[in-house]
C-alpha positions as CSV (number, residue, x, y, z in Angstrom):
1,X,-10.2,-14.0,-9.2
2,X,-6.8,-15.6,-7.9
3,X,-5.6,-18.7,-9.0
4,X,-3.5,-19.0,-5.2
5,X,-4.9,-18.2,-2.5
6,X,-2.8,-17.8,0.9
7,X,-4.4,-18.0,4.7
8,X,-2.9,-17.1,7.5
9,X,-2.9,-15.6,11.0
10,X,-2.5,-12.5,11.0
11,X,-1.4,-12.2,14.8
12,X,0.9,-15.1,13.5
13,X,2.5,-14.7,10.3
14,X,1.4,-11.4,8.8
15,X,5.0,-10.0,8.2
16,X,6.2,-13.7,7.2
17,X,3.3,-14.4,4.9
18,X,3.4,-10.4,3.4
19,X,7.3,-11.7,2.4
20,X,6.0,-15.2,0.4
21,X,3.0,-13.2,-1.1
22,X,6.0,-10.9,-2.2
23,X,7.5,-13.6,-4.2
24,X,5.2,-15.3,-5.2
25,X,3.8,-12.0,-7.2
26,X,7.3,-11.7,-8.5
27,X,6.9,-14.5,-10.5
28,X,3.1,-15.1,-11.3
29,X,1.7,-11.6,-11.2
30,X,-0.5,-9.7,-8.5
31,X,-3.7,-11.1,-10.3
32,X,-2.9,-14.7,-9.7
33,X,-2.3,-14.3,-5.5
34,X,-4.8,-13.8,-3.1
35,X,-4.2,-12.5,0.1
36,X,-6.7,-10.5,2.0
37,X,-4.3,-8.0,3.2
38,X,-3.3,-6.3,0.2
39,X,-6.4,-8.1,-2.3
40,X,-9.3,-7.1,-0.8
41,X,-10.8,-4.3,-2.4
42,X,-11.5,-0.9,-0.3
43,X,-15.7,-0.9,0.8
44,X,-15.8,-4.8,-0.6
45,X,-18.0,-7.1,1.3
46,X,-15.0,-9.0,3.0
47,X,-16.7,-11.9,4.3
48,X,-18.4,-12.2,0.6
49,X,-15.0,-11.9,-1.8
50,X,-13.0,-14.4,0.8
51,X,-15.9,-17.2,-0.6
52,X,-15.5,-16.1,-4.4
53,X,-12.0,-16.4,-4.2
54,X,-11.7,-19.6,-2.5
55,X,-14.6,-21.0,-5.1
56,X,-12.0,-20.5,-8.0
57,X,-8.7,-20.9,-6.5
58,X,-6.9,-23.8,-7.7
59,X,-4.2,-24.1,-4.6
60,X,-4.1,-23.0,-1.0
61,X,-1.0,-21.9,1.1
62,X,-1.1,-22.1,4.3
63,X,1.2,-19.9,6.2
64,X,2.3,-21.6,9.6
65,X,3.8,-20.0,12.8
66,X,4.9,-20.5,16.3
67,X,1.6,-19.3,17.0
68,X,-0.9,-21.0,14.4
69,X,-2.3,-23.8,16.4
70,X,-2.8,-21.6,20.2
71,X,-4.1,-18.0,19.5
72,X,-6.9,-17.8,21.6
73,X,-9.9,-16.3,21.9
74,X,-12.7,-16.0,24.7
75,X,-10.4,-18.5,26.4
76,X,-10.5,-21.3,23.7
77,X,-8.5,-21.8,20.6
78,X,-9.1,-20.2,17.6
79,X,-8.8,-23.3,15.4
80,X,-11.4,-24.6,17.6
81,X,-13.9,-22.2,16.9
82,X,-16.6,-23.0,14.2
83,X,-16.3,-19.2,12.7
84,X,-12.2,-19.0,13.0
85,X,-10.9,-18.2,9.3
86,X,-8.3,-20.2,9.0
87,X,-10.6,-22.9,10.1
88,X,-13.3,-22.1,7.2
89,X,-10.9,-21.4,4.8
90,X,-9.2,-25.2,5.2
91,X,-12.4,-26.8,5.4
92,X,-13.6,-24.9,1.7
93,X,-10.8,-26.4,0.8
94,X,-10.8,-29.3,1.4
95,X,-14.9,-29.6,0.4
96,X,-13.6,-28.6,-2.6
97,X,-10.6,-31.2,-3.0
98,X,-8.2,-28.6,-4.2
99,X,-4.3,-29.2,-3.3
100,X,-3.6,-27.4,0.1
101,X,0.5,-26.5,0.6
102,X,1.4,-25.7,4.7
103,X,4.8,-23.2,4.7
104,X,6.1,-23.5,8.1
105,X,8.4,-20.8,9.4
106,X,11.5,-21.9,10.6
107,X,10.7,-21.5,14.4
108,X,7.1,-23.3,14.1
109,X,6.3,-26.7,13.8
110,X,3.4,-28.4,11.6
111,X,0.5,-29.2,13.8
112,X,-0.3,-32.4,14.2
113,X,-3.6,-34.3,13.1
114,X,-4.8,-35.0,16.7
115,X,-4.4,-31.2,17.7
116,X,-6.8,-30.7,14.6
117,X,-10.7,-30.4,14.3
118,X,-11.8,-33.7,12.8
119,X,-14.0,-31.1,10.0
120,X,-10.0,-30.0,8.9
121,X,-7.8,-32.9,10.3
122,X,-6.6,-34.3,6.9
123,X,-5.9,-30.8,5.4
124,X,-2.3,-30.2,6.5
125,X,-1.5,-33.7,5.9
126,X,1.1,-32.6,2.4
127,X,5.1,-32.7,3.1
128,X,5.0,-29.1,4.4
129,X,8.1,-26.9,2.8
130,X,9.9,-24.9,5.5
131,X,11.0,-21.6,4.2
132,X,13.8,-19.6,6.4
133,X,12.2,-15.9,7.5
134,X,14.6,-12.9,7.1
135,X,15.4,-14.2,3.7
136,X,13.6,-12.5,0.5
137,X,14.0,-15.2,-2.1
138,X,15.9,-18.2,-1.0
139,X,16.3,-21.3,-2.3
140,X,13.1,-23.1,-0.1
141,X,10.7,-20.3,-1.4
142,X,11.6,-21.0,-4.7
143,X,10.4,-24.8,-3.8
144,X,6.9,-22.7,-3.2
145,X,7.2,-21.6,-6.4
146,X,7.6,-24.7,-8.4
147,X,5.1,-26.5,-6.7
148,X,2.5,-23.5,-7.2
149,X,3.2,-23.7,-11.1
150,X,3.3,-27.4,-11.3
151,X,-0.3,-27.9,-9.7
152,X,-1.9,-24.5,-11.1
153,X,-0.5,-24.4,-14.9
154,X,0.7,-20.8,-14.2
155,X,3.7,-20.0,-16.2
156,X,6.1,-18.6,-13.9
157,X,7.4,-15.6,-14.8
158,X,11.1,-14.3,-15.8
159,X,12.4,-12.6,-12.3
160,X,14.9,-11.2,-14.1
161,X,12.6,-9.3,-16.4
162,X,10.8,-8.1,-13.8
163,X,13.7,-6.2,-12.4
164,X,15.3,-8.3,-10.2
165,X,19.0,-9.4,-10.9
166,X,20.9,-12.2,-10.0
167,X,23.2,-11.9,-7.4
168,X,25.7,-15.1,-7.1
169,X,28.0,-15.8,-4.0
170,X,30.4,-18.1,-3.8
171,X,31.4,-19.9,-1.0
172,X,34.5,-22.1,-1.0
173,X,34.3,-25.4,1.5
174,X,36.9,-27.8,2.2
175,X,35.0,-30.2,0.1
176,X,34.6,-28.5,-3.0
177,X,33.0,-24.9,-4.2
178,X,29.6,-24.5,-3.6
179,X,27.5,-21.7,-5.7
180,X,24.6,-20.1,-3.6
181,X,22.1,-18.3,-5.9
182,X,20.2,-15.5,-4.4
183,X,17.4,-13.3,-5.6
184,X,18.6,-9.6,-4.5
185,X,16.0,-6.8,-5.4
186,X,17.2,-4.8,-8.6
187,X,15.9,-0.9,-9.4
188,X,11.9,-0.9,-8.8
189,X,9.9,1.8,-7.3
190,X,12.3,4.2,-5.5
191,X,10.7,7.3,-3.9
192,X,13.1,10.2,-2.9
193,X,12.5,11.1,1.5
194,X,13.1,13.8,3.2
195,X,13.6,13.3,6.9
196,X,11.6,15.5,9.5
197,X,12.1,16.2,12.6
198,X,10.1,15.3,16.0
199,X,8.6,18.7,16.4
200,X,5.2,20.7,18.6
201,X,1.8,21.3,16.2
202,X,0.6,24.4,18.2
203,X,-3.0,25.1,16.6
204,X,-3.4,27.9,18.9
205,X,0.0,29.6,20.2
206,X,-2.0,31.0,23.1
207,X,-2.2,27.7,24.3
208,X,0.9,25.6,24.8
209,X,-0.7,23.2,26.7
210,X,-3.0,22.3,23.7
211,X,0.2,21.8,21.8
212,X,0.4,18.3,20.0
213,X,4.0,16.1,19.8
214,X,4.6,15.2,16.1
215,X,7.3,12.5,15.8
216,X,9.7,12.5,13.4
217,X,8.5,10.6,10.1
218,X,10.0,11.1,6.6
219,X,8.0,12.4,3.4
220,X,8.7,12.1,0.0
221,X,9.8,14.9,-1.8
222,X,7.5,14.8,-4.6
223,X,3.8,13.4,-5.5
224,X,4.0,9.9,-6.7
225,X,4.4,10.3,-10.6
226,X,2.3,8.3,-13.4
227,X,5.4,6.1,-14.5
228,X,5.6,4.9,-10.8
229,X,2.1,3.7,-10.7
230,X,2.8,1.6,-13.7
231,X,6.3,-0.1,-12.4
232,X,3.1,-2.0,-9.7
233,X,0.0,-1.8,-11.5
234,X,0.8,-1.7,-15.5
235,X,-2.4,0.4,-15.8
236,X,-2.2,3.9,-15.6
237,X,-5.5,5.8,-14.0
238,X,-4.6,9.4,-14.6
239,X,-7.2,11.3,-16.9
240,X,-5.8,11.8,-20.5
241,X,-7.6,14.9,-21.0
242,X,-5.7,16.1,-17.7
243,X,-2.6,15.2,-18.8
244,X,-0.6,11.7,-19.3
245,X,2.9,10.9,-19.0
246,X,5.7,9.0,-16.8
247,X,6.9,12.4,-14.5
248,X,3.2,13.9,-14.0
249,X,1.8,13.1,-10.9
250,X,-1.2,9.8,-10.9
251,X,-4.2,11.4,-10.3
252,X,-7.8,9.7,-10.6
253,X,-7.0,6.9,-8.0
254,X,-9.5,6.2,-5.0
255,X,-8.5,6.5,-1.3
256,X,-8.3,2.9,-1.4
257,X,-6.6,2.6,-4.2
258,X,-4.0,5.1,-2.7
259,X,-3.8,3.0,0.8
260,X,-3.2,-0.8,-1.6
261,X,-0.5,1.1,-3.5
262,X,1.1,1.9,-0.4
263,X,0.9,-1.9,1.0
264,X,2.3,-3.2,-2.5
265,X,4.8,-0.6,-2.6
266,X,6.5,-1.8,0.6
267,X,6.1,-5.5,0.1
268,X,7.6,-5.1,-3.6
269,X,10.9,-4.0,-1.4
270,X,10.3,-6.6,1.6
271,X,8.8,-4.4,3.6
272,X,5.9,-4.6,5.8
273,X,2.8,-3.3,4.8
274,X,1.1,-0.7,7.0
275,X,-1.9,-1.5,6.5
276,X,-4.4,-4.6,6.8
277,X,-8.0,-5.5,5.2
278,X,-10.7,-6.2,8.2
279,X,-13.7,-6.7,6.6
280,X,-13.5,-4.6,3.9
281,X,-12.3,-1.7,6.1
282,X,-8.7,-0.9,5.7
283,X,-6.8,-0.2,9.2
284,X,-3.4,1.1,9.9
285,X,-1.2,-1.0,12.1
286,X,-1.5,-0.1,15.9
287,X,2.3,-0.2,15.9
288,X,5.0,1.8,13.9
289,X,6.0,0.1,10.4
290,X,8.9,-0.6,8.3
291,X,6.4,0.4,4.9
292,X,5.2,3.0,3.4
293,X,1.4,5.0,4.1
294,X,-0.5,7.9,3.9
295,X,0.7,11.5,5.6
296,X,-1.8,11.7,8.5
297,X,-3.6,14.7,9.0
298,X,-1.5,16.2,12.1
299,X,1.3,15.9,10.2
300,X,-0.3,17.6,7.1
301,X,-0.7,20.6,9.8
302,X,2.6,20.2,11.2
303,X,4.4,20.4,7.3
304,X,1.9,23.7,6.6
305,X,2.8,25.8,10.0
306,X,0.9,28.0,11.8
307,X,0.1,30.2,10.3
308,X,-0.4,28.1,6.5
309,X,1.3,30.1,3.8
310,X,-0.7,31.8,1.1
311,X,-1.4,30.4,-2.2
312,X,1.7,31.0,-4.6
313,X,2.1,30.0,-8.2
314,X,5.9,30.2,-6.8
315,X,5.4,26.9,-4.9
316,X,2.1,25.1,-6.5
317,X,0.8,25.3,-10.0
318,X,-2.7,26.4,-9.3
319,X,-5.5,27.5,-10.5
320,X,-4.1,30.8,-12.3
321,X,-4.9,33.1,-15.3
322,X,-3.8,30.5,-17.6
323,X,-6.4,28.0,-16.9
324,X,-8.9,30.7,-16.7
325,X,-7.6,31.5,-20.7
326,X,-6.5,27.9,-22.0
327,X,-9.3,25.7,-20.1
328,X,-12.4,27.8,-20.4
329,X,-14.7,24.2,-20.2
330,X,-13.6,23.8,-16.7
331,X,-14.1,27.3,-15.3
332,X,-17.7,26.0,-14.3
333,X,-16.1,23.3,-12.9
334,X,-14.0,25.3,-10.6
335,X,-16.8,27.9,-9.9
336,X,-18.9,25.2,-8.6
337,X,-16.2,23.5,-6.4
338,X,-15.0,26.3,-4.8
339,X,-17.6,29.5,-5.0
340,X,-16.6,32.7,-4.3
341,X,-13.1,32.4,-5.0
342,X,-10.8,33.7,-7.6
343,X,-8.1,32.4,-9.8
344,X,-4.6,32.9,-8.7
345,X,-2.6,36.4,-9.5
346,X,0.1,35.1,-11.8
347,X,0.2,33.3,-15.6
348,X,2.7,31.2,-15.4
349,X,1.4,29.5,-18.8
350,X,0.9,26.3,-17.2
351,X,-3.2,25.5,-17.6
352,X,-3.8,21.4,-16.2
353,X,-0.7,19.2,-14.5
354,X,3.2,19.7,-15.2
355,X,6.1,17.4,-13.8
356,X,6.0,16.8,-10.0
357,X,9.2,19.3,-8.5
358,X,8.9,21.9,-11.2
359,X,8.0,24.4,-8.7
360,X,10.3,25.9,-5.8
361,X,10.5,23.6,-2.6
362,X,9.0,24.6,0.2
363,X,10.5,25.0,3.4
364,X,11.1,21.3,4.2
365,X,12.8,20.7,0.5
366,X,9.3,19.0,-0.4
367,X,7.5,19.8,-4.1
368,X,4.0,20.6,-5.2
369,X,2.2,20.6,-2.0
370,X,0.5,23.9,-2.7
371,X,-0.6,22.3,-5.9
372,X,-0.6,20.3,-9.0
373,X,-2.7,17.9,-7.5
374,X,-4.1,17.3,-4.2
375,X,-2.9,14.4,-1.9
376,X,-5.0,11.9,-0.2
377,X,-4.2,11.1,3.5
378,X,-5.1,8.9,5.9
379,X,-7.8,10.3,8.4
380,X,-7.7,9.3,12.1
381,X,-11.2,8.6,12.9
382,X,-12.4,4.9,12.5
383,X,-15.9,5.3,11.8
384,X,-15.2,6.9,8.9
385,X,-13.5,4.0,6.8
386,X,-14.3,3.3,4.3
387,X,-13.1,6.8,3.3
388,X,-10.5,9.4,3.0
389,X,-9.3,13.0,3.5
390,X,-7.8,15.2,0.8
391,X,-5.4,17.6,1.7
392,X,-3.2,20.4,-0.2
393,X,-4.3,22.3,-3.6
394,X,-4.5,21.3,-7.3
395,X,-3.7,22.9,-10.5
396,X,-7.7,23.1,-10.1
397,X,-7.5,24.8,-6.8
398,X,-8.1,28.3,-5.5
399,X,-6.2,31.4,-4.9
400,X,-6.4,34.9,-3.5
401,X,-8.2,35.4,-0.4
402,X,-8.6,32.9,2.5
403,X,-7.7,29.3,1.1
404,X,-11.0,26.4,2.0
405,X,-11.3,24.0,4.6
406,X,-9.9,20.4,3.6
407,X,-12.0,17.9,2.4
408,X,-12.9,15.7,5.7
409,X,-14.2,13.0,4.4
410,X,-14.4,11.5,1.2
411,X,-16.0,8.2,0.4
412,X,-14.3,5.2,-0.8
413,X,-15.0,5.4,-4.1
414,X,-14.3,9.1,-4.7
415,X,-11.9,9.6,-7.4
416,X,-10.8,12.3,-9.7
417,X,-8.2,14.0,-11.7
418,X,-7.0,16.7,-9.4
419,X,-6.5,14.2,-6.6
420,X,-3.5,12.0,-6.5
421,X,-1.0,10.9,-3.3
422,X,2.5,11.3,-1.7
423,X,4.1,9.0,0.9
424,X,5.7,8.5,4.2
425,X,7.2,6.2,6.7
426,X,7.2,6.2,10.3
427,X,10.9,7.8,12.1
428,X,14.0,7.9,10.1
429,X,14.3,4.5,7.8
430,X,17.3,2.9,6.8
């Protein structure tokens, strides 16, 4: 449980607020900040964790925009509305007596007391700190900061040891020289992207007219590797008796886990997330996004062709004779998961995982998609969330003879250690 908790509107604030939960992780630690968009748990009763966590927190942020006080809905405003959020939330808080922060954005304004429900009408009533949007770490946020570890106890941490550097700009004035401080991001989590073209997916080349429109998005060139993980999570999941170390790919992690990775990912380089929490059921952003996510299933398809290539210890490290020799234990394993099939016709001496990009690139310059591990993605149908698809072959997949259908759905808390991720962004990024 979070010592800070943050509310806010996510119509309102969500790329505002995803920038001061950003900082505020820099320098107290992802397990002191709660903020439902990147903390609530994959398949977690949402409505249930929101209570825990405000039952323990110690502060509340409130996150205020242009458009706080008059999102509607059904024709009367949400703050109005005995089940609004934001309302709740406030109202815990202030049961609770625990110090409550506003952050107004630059173009908003504090609301008023009389604009207020009388349940909530003294909660905004601290000296609100306006913090400048479009700015990572400026000097107002760092205000946030200090008051956060001056009414929690939290030591705040080192930003500089948590590779960010200083960056110092001096600006000369007529009255004197003024020094302007400014947090700039240092070396973190850097994934190498290959751009691809908007292209056709033709499942059937009979039938242009079936033919799907895949714009262009960019991939990265290799599975995300173990020492990655650990730069945002310290932990490392990956099985040991699979194989452990900072340039194998993560493996073990949950379709969840995979989707929170990729929100945390993008706001550790001021990005915004792709994805939000509603009610325990993670959802992709109905518009493009600046972050990182999940490879979709048509583009899966439109990176394989038509037809998919054949399994080839050339491009994947697969199932071959060498695990069949060095891993006799998990033969049964294999047998069981894929009947029928056979391992691949090569020994290239490699048994369990190797170092993402070992192999020969494919045809888009990308590494290990026809094994290694196998990549979550991020399945299109709603009514399957909680959940995820698996795509792509593992050092624990099949070869010779027709390859198997991908995994449709998997449920939330599916996990193991020939299943890892790679990710994309929407178009060509800067």
């Amino acid at each position: 449980m979070a010592a800070v908790f943050v509310s806010y509107r996510r119509d309102d604030t969500r790329d505002y607020a995803a920038r001061v939960y950003a900082v505020l992780r820099e320098h107290f630690g992802p397990e002191a900040i709660f903020m439902d968009t990147s903390s609530v748990d994959d398949g977690a009763d949402w409505a249930q964790r929101i209570e825990g966590e405000l039952e323990v927190a110690k502060v509340m942020l409130v996150v205020i925009g242009p458009q706080w006080l008059s999102l509607r809905r059904d024709g009367q405003k949400r703050i109005d509305q005995e089940d609004d959020w934001v309302r709740q939330e406030l109202h815990r808080a202030l049961v609770r007596g625990i110090p409550i922060l506003p952050i107004v954005e630059h173009e908003a304004d504090i609301p008023a007391k009389s604009d207020l429900p009388e349940q909530i009408r003294e909660s905004l009533a601290a000296r609100a700190i306006e913090v400048r949007s479009g700015q990572y770490l400026p000097d107002d946020c760092t205000r946030v900061v200090q008051w956060v570890g001056l009414h929690t106890g939290l030591p705040v941490r080192n930003v500089v040891r948590r590779r960010w550097r200083l960056v110092a700009v001096a600006v000369s004035l007529v009255v004197g020289v003024v020094l302007v401080t400014r947090m700039a991001p240092g070396p973190q989590v850097t994934l190498s992207m290959q751009d691809i073209p908007q292209g056709e997916l033709c499942p059937d080349p009979t039938l242009p007219q079936a033919c799907l429109v895949v714009p262009a998005f960019q991939v990265a060139h290799t599975e995300l590797r173990q020492d990655q993980w650990e730069a945002l999570r310290t932990e490392n999941p990956s099985l040991p008796e699979i194989g452990r170390g900072p340039d194998l790919p993560v493996n073990n992690i949950t379709w969840g886990e995979a989707v929170a990775f990729a929100n945390d990912l993008s706001l550790s380089l001021g990005l915004e997330p792709c994805y939000t929490s509603d009610q325990g059921r993670w959802v992709k952003v109905s518009r493009r996004c600046m972050g990182y996510r999940l490879l979709s299933n048509v583009e899966w398809d439109y990176l394989e062709g038509n037809p998919a290539p054949e399994a080839s210890c050339e491009l994947g490290n697969l199932a071959d004779q060498s695990f069949f020799h060095q891993q006799p234990d998990k033969v049964t394993l294999f047998q069981q998961r894929f009947p029928g099939y056979t391992p691949v016709p090569c020994d290239d001496g490699v048994a369990l995982l190797e170092a993402v990009g070992s192999r020969k690139a494919d045809r888009w310059g990308l590494y290990d998609r026809g094994g290694n591990v196998a990549e979550w993605i991020w399945h299109s149908d709603p009514d399957q969330s909680p959940g995820g698809a698996v795509r792509g072959d593992s050092y624990l997949g099949p070869g010779g003879g027709p390859r198997p259908p991908p995994e449709d759905h998997l449920p939330a808390s599916y996990k193991d250690g020939a299943i890892g991720v790679r990710f994309a962004r929407d178009g060509k990024q800067p």
